[in-house]
C-alpha positions in Angstrom: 0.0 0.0 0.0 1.6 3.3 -0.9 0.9 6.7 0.4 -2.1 7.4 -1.8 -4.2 4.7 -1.3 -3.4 5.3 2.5 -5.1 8.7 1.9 -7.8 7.0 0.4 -8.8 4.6 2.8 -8.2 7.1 5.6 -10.6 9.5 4.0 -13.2 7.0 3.9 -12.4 6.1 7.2 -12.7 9.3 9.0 -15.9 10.7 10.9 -15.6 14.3 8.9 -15.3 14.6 5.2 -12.1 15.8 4.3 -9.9 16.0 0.7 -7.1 13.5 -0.2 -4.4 16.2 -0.2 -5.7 17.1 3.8 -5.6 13.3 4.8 -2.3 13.3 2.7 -1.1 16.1 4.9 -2.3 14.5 8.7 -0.8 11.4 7.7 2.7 12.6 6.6 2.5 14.6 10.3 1.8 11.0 12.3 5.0 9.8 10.7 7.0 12.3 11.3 5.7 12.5 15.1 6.3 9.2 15.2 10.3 9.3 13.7 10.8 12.4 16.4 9.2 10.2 19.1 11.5 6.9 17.8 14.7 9.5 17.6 14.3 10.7 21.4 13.2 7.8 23.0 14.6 4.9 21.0 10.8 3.2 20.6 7.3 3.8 20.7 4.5 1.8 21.6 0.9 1.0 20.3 -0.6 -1.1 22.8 -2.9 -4.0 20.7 -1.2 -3.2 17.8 2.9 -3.4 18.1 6.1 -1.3 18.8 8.8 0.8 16.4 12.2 0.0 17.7 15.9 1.1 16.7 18.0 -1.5 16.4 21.9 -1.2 16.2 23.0 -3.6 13.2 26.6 -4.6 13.9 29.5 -4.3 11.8 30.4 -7.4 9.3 33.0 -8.6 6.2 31.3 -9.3 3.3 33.1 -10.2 0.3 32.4 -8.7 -3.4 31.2 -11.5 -5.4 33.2 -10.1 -8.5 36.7 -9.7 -6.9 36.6 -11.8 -3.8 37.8 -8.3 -2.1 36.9 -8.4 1.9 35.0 -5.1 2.6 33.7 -3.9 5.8 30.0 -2.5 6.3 30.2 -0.7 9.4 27.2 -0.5 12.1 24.1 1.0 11.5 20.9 1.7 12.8 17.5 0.5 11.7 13.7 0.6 12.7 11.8 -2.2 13.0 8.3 -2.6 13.8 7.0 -5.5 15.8 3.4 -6.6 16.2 2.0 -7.5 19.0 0.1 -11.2 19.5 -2.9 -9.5 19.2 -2.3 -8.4 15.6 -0.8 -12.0 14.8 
């Protein structure tokens, strides 16, 4: 599901009548509450439905398939979302 058809199916979801571009607009603000909230706090919580997380991927060798040269990827961090057993 991309962005617009998120729009979409929020407008038809929501109590008041309101334009693609406004439910465009409230649901580009939720994610970027929600990427502040992961940044300060390191996760957030939706109880019933899951949790965002930030997890710290450790460094590795991986070798290029063409050359057999060793390179390193060094550590970064990811989100991940997990649902809860209620969602499963």
């Amino acid at each position: 599901m991309n962005k617009k058809e998120m729009a979409k199916l929020y407008q038809k979801m929501s109590s008041k009548k309101i334009s693609i571009m406004e439910a465009k607009e409230e649901i580009e603000e939720f994610l970027e509450t929600v990427k502040e909230a992961i940044a300060l706090d390191g996760e957030v919580r939706f109880p019933k439905r899951g949790a965002f997380e930030i997890l710290t991927r450790q460094p590795r060798l991986v070798a290029n398939p063409i050359t057999k040269e060793q390179m390193k990827i060094y550590p970064k961090k990811t989100v991940r979302f997990r649902a809860s057993k209620k969602m499963k």
